[in-house]
N, CA, C and O of each residue as an XYZ file, in Angstrom:
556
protein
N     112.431    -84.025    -82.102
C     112.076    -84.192    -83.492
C     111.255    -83.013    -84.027
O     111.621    -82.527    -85.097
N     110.311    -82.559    -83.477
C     109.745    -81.594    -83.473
C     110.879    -80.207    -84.421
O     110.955    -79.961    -85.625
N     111.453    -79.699    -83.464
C     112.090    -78.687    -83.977
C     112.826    -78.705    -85.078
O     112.921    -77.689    -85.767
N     113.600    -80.129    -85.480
C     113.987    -80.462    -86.857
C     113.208    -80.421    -87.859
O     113.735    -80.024    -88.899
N     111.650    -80.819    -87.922
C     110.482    -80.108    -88.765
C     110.421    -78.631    -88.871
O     110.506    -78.046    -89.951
N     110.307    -78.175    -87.988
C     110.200    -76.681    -88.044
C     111.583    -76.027    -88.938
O     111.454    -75.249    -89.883
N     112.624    -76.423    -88.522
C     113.899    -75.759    -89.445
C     114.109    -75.860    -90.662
O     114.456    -74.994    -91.464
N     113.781    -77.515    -90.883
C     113.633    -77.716    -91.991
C     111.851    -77.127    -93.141
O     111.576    -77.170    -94.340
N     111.372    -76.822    -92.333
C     110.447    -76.093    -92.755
C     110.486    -74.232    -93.217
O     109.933    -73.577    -94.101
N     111.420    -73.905    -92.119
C     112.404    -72.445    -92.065
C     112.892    -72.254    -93.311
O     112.550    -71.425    -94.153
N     114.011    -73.387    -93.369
C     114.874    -73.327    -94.277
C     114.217    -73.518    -95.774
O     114.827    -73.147    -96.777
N     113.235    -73.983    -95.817
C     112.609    -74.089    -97.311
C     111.907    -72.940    -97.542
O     111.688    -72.645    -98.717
N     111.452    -72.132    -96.547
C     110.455    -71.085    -96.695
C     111.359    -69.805    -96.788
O     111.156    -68.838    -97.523
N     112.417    -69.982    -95.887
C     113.401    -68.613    -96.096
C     113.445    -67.861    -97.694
O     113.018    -66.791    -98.129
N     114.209    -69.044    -98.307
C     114.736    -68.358    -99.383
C     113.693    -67.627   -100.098
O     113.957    -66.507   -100.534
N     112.497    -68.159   -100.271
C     110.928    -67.254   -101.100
C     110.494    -66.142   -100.414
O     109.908    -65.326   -101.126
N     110.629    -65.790    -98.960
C     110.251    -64.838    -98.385
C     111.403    -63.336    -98.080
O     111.162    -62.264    -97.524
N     112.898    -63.964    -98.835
C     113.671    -63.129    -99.154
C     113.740    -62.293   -100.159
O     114.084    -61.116   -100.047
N     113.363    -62.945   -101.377
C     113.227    -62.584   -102.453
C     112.215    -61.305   -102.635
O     111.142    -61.180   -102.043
N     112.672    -60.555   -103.399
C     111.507    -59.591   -104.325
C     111.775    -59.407   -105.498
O     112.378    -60.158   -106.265
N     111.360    -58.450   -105.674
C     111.441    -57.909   -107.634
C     111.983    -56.243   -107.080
O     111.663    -55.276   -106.389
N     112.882    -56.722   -107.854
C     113.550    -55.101   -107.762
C     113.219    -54.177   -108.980
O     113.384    -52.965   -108.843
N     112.857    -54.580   -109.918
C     112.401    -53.492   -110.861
C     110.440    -53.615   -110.625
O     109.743    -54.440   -110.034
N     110.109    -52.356   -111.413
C     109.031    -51.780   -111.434
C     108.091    -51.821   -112.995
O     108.218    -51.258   -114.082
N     107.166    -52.764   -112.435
C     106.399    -52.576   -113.511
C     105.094    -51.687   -113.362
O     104.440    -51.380   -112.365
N     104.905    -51.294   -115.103
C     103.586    -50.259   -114.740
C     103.063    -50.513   -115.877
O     103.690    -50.817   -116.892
N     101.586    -50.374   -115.740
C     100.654    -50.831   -116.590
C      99.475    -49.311   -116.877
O      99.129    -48.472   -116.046
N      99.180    -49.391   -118.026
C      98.519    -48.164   -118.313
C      97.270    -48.668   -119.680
O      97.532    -49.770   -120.162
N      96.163    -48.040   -120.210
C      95.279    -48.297   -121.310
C      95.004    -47.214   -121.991
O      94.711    -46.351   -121.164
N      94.928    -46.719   -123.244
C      94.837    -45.974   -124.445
C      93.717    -46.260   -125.109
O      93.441    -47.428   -125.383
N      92.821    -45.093   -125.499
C      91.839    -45.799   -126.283
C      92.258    -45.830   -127.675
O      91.437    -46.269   -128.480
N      93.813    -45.297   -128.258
C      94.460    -44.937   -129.385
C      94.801    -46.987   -129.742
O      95.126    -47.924   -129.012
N      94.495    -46.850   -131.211
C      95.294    -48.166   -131.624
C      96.261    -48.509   -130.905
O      96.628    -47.745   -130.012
N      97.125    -50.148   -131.186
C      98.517    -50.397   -130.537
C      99.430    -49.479   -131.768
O     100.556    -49.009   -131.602
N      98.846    -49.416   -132.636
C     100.148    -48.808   -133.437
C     100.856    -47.644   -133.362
O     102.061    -47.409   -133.460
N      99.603    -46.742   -133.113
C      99.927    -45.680   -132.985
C     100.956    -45.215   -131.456
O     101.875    -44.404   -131.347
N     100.310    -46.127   -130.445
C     101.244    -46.006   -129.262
C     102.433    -46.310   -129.452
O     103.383    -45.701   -128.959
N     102.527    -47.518   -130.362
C     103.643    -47.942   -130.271
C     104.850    -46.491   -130.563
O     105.893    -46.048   -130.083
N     103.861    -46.181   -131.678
C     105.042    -45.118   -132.657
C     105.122    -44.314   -131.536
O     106.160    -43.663   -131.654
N     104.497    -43.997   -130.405
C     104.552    -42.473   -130.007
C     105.681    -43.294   -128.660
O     106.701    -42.639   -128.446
N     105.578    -44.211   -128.071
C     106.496    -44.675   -127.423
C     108.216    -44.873   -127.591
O     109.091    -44.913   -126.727
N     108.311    -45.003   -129.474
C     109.428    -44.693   -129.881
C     109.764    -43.680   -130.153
O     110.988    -43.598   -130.249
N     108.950    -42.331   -130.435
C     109.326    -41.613   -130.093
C     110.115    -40.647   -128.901
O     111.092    -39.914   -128.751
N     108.762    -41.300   -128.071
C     108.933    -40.689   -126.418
C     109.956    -41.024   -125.623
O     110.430    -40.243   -124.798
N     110.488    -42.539   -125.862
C     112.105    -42.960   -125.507
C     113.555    -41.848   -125.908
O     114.625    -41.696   -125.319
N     112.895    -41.103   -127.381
C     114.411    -40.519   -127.650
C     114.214    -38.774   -126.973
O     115.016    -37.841   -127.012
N     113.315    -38.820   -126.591
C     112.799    -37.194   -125.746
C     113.096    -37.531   -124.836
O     113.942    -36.716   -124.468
N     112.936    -38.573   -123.793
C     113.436    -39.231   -122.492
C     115.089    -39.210   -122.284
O     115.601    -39.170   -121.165
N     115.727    -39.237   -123.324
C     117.601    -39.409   -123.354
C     117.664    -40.725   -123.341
O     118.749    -41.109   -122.906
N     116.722    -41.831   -123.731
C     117.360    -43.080   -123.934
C     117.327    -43.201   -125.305
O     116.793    -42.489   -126.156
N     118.046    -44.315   -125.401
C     118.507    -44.641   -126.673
C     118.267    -46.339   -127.091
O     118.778    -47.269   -126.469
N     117.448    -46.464   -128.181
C     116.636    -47.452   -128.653
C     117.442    -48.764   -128.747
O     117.783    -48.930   -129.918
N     117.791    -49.571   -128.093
C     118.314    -50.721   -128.284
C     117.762    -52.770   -129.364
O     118.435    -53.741   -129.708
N     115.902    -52.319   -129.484
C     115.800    -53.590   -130.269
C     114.386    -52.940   -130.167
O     113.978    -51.866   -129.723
N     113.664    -54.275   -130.892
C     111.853    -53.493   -131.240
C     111.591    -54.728   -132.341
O     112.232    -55.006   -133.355
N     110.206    -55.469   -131.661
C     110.261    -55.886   -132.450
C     108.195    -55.260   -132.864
O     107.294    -55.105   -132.039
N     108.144    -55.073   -134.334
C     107.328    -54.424   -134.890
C     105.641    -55.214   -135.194
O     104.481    -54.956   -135.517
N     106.281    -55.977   -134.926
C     104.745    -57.729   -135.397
C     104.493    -57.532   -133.667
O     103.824    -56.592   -133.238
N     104.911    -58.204   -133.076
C     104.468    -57.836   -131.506
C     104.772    -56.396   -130.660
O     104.878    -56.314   -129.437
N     104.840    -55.736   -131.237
C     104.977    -54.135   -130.753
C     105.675    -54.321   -129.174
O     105.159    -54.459   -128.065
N     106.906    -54.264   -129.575
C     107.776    -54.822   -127.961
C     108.778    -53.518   -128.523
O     108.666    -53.083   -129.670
N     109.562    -53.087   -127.734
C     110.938    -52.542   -127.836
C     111.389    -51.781   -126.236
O     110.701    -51.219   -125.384
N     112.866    -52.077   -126.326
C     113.669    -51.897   -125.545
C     114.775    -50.304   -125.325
O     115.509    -49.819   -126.187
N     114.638    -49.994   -124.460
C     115.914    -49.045   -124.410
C     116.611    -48.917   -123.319
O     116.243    -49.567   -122.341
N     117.901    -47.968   -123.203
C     118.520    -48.056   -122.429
C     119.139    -46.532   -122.010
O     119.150    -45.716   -122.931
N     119.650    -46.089   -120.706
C     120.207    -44.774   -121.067
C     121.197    -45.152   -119.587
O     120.772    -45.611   -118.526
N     122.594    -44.793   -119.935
C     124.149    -44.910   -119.224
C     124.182    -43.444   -117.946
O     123.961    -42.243   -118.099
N     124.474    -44.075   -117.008
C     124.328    -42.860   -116.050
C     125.662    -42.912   -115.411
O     125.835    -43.312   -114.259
N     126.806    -42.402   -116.372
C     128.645    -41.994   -115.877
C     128.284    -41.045   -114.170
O     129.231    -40.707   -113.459
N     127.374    -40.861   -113.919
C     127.969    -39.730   -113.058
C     127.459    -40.020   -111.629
O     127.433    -39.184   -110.725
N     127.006    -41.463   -111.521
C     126.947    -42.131   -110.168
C     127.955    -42.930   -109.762
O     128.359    -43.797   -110.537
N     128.580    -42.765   -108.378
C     129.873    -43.298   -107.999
C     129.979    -44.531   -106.994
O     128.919    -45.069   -106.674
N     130.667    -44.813   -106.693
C     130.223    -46.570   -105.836
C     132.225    -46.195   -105.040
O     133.209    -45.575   -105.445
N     132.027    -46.669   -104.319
C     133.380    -47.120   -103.501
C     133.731    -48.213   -103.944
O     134.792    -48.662   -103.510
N     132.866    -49.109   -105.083
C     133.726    -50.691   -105.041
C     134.518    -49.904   -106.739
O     134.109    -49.203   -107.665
N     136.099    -50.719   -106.249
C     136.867    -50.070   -107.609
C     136.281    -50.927   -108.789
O     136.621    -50.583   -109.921
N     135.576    -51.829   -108.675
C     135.131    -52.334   -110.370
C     133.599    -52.011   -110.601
O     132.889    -52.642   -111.383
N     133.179    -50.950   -109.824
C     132.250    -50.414   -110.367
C     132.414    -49.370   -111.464
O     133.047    -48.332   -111.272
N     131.826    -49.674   -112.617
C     131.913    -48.886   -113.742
C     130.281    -47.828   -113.989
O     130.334    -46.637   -114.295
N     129.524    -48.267   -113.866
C     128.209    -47.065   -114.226
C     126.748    -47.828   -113.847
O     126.610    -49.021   -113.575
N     125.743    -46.833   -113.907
C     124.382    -47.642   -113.914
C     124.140    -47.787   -115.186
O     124.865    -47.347   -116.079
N     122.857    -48.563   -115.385
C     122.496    -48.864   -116.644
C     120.764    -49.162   -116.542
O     120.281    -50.261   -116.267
N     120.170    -48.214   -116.761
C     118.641    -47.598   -116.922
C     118.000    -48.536   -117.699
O     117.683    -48.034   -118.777
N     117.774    -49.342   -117.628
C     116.492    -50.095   -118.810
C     115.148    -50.184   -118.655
O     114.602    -50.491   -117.595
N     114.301    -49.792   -120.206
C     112.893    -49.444   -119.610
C     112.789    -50.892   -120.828
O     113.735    -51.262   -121.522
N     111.237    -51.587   -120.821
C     111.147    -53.042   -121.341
C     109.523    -52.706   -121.793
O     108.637    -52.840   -120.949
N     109.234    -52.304   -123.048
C     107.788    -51.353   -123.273
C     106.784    -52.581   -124.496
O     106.978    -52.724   -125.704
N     105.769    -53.271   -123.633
C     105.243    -53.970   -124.825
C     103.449    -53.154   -124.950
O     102.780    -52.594   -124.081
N     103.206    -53.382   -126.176
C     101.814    -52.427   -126.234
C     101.089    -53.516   -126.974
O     101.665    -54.061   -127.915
N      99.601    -53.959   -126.549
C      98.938    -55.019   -126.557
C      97.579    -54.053   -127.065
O      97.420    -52.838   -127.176
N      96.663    -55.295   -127.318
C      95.670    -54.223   -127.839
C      94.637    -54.711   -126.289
O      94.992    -55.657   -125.585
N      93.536    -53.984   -126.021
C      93.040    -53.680   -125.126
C      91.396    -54.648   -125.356
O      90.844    -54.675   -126.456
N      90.987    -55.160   -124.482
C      89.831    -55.919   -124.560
C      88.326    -54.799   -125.099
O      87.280    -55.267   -125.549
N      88.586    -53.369   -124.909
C      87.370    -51.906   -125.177
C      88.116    -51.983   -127.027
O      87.355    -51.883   -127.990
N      89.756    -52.181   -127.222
C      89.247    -51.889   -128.592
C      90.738    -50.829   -128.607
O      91.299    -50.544   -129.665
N      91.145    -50.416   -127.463
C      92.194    -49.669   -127.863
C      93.750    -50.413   -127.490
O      94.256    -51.346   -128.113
N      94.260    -49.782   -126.422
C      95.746    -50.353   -126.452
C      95.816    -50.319   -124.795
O      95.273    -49.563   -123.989
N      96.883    -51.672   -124.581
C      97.422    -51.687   -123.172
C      98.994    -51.681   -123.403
O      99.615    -52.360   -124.220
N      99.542    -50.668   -122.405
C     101.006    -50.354   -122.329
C     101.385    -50.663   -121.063
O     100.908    -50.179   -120.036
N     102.426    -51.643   -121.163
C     103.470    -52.637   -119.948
C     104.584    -52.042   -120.242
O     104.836    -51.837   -121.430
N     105.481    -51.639   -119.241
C     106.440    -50.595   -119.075
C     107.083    -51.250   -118.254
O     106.471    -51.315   -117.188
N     108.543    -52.049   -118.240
C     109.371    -52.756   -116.906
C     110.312    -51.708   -117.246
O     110.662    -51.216   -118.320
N     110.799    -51.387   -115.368
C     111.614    -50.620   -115.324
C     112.746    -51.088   -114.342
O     112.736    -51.441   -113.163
N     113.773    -50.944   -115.341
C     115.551    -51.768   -114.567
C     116.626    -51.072   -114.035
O     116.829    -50.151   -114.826
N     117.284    -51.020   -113.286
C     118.254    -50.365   -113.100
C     119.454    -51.375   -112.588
O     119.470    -51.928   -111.488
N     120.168    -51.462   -113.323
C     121.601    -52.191   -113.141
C     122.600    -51.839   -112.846
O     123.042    -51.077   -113.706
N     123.531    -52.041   -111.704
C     124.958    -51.824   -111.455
C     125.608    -52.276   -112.089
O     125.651    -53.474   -111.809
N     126.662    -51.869   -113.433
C     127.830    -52.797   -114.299
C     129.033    -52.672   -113.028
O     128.974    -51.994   -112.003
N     130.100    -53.563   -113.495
C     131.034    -53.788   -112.881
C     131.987    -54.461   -113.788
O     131.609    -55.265   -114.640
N     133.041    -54.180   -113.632
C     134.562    -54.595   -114.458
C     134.907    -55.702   -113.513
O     135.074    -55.510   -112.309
N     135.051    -57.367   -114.347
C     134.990    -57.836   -113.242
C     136.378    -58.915   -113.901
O     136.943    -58.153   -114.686
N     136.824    -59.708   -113.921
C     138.119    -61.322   -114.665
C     137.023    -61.277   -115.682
O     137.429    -60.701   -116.691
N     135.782    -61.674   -115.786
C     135.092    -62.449   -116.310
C     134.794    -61.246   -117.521
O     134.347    -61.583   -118.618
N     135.057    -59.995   -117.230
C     134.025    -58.832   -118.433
C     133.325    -57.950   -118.049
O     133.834    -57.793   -116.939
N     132.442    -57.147   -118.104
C     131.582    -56.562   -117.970
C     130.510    -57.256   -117.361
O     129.903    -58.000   -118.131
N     130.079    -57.216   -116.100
C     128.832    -57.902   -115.074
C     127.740    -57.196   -115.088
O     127.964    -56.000   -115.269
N     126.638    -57.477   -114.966
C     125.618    -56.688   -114.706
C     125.038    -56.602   -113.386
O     125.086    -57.830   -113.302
N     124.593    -56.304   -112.409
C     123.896    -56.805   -111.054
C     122.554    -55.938   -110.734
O     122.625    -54.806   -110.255
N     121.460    -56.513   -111.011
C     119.931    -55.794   -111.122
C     120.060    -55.060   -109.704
O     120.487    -55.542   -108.655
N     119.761    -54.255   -109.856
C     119.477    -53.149   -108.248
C     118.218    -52.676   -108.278
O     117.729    -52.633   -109.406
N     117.428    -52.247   -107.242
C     116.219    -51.729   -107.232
C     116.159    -50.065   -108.410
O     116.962    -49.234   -108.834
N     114.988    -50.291   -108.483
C     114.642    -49.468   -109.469
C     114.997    -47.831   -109.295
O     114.382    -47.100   -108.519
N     116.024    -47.423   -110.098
C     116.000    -45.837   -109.627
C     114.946    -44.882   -109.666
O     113.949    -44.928   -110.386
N     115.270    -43.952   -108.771
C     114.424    -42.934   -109.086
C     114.401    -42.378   -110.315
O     113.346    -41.769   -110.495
N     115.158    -42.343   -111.257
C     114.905    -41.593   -112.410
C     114.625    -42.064   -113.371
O     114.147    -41.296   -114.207
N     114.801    -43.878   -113.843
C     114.008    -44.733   -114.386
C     112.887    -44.974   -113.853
O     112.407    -46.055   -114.194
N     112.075    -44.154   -112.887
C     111.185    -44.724   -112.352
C     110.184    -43.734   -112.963
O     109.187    -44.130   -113.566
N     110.509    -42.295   -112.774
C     110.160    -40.870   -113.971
C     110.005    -41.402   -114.975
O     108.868    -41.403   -115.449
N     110.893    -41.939   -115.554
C     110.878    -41.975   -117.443
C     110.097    -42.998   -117.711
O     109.513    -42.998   -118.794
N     109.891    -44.224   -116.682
C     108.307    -45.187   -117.473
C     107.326    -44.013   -117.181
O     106.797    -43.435   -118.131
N     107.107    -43.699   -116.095
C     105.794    -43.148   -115.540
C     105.176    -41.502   -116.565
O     104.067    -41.127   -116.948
N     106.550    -40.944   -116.668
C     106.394    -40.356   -118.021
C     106.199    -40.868   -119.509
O     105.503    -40.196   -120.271
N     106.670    -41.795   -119.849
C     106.427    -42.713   -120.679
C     104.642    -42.932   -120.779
O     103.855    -42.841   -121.721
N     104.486    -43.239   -119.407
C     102.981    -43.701   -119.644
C     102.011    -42.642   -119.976
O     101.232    -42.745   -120.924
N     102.070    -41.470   -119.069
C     101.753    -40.691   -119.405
C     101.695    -39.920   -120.548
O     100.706    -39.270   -120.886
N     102.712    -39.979   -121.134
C     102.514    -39.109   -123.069
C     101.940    -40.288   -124.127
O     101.302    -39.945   -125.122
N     102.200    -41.615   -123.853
C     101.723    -42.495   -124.531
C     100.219    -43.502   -124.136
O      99.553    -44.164   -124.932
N      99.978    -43.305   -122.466
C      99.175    -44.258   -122.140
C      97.589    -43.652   -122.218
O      96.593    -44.359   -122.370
N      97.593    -42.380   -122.097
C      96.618    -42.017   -121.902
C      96.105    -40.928   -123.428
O      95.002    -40.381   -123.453
């Protein structure tokens, strides 16, 4: 009986100790307003080569994205990566601004169903463009 506790104890604990977070978050503080970050963050996305996908302006959130054609996969319904940075700017407890930066990197795939997405660990070069990000805007 014993060991049937234990497996069944295995088996509940497995699946949580498999898991991680494959993208990268980064956190940074400004003594500049949220507004002003905000603006310089939309800026700093289109100097980066991404391209602005949503934003919303009352909660200073916005999204972008940038298509990377020139990484290749052996599976034939792999179609491209897909770079997403996830940028919200909060105001800061001193008076200035806090900048949250999630960083995604997705495998698309041509699949019956459409266009798939499948989260992959964070690339190296979305991993540059928050951390640059933070840097022209966080500090």
């Amino acid at each position: 009986m014993r060991w049937r506790s234990s497996l069944a104890l295995t088996a509940f604990l497995l699946p949580a100790a498999c898991g991680s977070t494959l993208y990268l978050a980064f956190n940074g503080t400004s003594p500049r307003p949220p507004v002003e970050v905000f603006d310089c963050v939309k800026r700093q996305i289109l100097v980066l080569g991404y391209s602005q996908t949503s934003f919303d302006v009352e909660e200073h959130r916005i999204t972008a994205r940038k298509d990377d054609w020139d990484t290749r996969s052996a599976d034939t319904q792999f179609r491209r990566i897909v770079e997403r940075l996830a940028i919200e700017v909060g105001s800061s407890a001193e008076g200035g601004a806090q900048l949250k930066i999630g960083a995604h990197t997705f495998a698309e795939f041509v699949t019956q169903r459409g266009p798939t997405e499948i989260e992959q660990s964070a690339s190296p070069a979305v991993r540059a463009a928050a951390q640059s990000l933070l840097e022209a805007c966080g500090s």
